[in-house]
C-alpha positions in Angstrom: 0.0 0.0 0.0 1.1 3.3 -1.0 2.8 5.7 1.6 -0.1 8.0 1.5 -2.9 5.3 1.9 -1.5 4.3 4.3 -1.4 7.6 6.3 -5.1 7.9 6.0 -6.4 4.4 6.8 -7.5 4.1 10.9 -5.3 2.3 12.6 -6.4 -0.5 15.1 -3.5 0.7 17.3 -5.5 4.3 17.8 -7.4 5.0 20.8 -10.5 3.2 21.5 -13.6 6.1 21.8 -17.1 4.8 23.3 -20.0 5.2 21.6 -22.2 5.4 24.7 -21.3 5.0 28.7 -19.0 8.0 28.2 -17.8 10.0 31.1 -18.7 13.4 30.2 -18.0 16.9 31.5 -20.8 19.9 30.5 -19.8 23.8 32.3 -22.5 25.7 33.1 -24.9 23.5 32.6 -27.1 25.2 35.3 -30.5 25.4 32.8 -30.7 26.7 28.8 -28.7 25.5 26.8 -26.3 23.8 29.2 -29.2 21.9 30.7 -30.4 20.8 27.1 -26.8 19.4 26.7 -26.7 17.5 30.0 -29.9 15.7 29.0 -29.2 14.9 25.3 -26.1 13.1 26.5 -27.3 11.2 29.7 -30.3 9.8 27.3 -27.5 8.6 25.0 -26.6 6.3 28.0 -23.9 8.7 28.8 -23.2 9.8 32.8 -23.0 13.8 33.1 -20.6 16.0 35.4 -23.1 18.8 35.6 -21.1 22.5 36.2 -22.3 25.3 38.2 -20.9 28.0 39.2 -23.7 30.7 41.7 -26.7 28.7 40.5 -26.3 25.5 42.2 -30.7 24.9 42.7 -31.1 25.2 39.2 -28.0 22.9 38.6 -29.8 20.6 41.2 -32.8 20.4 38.9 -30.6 19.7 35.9 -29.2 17.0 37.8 -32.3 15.6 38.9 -33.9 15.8 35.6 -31.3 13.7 33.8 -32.4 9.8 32.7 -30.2 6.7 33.9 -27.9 7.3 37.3 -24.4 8.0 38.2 -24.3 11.7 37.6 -22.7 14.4 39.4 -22.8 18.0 40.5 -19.8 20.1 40.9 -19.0 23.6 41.3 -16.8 26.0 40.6 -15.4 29.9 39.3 -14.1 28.6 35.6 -12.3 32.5 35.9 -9.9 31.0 38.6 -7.4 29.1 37.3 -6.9 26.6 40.2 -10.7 26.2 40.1 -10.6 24.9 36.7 -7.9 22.4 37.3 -10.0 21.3 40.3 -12.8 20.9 38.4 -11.2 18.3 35.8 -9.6 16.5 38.9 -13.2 16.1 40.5 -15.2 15.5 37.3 -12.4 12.6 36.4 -12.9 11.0 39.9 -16.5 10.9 40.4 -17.0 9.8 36.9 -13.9 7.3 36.6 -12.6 9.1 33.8 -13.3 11.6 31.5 -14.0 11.0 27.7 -16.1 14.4 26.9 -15.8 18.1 27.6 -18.6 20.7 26.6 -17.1 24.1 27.3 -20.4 26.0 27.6 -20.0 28.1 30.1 -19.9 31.9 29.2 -20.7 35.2 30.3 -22.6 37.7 28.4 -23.6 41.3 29.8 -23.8 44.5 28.0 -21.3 47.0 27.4 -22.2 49.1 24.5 -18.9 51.4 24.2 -20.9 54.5 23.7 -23.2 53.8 26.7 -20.4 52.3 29.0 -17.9 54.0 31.5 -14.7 53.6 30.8 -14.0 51.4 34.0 -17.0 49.1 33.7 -16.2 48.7 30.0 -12.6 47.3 31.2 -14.2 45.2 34.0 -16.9 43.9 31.5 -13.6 42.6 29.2 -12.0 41.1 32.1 -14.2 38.9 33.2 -15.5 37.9 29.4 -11.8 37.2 28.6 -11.4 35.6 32.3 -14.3 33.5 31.8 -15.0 33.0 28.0 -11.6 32.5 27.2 -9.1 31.6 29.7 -11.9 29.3 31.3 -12.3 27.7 28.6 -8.4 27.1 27.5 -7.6 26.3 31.2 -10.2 23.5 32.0 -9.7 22.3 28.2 -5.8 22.2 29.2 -6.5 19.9 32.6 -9.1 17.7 30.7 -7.0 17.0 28.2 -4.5 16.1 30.2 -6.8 13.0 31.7 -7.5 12.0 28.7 -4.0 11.7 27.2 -3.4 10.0 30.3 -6.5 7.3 29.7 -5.1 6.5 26.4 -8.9 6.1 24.8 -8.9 9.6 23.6 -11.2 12.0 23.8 -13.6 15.0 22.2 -14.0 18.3 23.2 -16.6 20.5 22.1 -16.8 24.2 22.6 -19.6 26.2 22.5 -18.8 29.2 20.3 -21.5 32.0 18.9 -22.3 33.5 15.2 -21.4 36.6 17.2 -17.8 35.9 16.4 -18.4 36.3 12.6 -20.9 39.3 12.9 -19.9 41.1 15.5 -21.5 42.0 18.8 -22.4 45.6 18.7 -23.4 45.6 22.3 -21.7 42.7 23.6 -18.5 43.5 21.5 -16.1 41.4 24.6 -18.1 38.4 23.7 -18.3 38.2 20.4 -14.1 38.8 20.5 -13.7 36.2 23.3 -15.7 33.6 20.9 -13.9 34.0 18.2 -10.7 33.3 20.3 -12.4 30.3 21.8 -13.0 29.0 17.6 -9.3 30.2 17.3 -8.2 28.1 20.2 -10.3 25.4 19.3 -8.7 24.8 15.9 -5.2 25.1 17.5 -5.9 22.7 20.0 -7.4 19.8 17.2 -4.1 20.0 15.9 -2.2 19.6 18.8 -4.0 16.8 20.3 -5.2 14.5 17.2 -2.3 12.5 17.7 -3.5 11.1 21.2 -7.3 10.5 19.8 -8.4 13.6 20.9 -11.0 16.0 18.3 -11.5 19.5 19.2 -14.7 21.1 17.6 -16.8 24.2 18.0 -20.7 25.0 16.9 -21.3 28.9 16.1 -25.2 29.1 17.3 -27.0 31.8 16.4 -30.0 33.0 18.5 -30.9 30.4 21.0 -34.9 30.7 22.7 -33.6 30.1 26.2 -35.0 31.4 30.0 -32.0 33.7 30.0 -32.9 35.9 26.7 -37.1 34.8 27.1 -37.4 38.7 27.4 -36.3 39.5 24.3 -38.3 37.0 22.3 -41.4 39.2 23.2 -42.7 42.5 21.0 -41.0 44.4 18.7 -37.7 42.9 19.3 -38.6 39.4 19.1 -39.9 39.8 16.0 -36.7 41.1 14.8 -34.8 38.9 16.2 -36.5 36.3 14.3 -36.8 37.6 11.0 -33.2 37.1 11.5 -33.5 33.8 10.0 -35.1 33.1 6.4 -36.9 30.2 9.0 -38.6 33.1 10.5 -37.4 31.5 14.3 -35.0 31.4 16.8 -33.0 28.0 17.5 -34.5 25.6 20.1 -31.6 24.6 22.6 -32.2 20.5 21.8 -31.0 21.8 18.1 -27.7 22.6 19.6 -27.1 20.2 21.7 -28.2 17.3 19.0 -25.6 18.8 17.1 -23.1 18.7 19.9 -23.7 15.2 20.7 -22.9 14.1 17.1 -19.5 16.0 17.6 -19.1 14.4 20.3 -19.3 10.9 18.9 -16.8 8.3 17.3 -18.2 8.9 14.0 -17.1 12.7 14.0 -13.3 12.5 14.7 -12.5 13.5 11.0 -14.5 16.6 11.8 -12.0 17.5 14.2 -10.9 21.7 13.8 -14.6 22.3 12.8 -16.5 25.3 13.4 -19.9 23.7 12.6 -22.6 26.9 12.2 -26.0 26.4 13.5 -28.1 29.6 12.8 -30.7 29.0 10.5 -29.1 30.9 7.7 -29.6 33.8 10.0 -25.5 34.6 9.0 -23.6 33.1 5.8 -20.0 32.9 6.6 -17.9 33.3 2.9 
């Protein structure tokens, strides 16, 4: 067999990845869209690490919402570095292992530059890039670390936003820590695919959750979804159906993706 055939045929050496029974880690999965994650992966027959950080009763219902058993709830400030590391340490022993990391945790308040003071506009950018960003590359760092370790590899999906491509008028730290988090993302699939290890990101547009349920009402809402030729907004079971494909054995050659999921609300070029 050619050199170059042989380069692209699976080996039976490589890293064994489950299809179900995972050990999987979801941040801020608290209600929304995290919550929609953590359920879409324990029905796959997968046990859930569910993240908090100051919601820990909604968390709790998360948790207690989930089908099968062996699931966990853990805590933690993903803007403190020793936090992070803790929270891979933890999540790996309660759950024997860890095989998948969601990175949805994020923080996104309002600091339109015109409108802003000058100190709360850097405040709002520290903690965006504290948590957004340097969360996510931190706890990516220590999780990835258990999985080289496991020899099984591994997948890591981060939740990114259309914001990055489109800007954030508004929310201008966010859509700037996103992109880095797609940025990162892509580094990182390159630098762990040789232990079994795929590193995507999604790009969701407009997702109807409890946090934004304000917005979906009047004049705005109807904005917001004319957005999309679908005349909608994104449903968080959407997002996370798309996550938990990532996240599967059959979606390691998608590794480096930045999979968009907004209704053709934005067409990237």
């Amino acid at each position: 067999m050619p050199q170059s055939e042989q380069a692209r045929t699976p080996s039976a050496d490589l890293p064994k990845f489950p299809a179900t029974g995972r050990r999987v880690l979801v941040t801020g999965a608290s209600r929304g869209l995290g919550r929609a994650l953590a359920e879409a992966f324990a029905a796959n027959g997968d046990r859930v690490a569910v993240h908090h950080n100051s919601r820990r009763q909604d968390a709790e219902a998360t948790l207690a919402g989930l089908s099968g058993d062996g699931h966990v709830l853990l805590g933690a400030d993903l803007a403190d570095p020793r936090r992070t590391a803790e929270l891979a340490d933890a999540a790996a022993e309660a759950l024997g292992g860890l095989d998948v990391l969601v990175n949805n945790a994020a923080v996104n308040t309002p600091h339109p530059p015109v409108d802003t003071s000058h100190a709360d506009w850097c405040a709002a950018w520290r903690r965006h890039v504290d948590v957004n960003l340097l969360g996510t590359a931190n706890l990516t760092h220590a999780v990835a670390r258990h999985m080289i370790d496991q020899g099984t590899g591994g997948r890591v999906v981060n939740i990114g936003s259309r914001g990055a491509f489109r800007g954030e008028p508004d929310h201008p730290a966010y859509g700037a820590t996103k992109a880095a988090v797609h940025a990162l993302g892509q580094s990182l699939a390159v630098a762990l695919a040789p232990h079994g290890i795929a590193v995507t990101s999604v790009a969701p547009g407009f997702i109807g959750t409890e946090r934004v349920a304000h917005r979906l009402t009047g004049p705005e809402g109807e904005a917001i979804r004319a957005q999309s030729p679908y005349g909608r907004v994104a449903t968080p079971r959407e997002v996370a159906a798309a996550v938990l494909w990532l996240a599967s054995p059959q979606a390691e050659w998608s590794s480096g993706t930045v999979l968009d999921l907004n209704g053709a609300s934005h067409l990237r070029t």
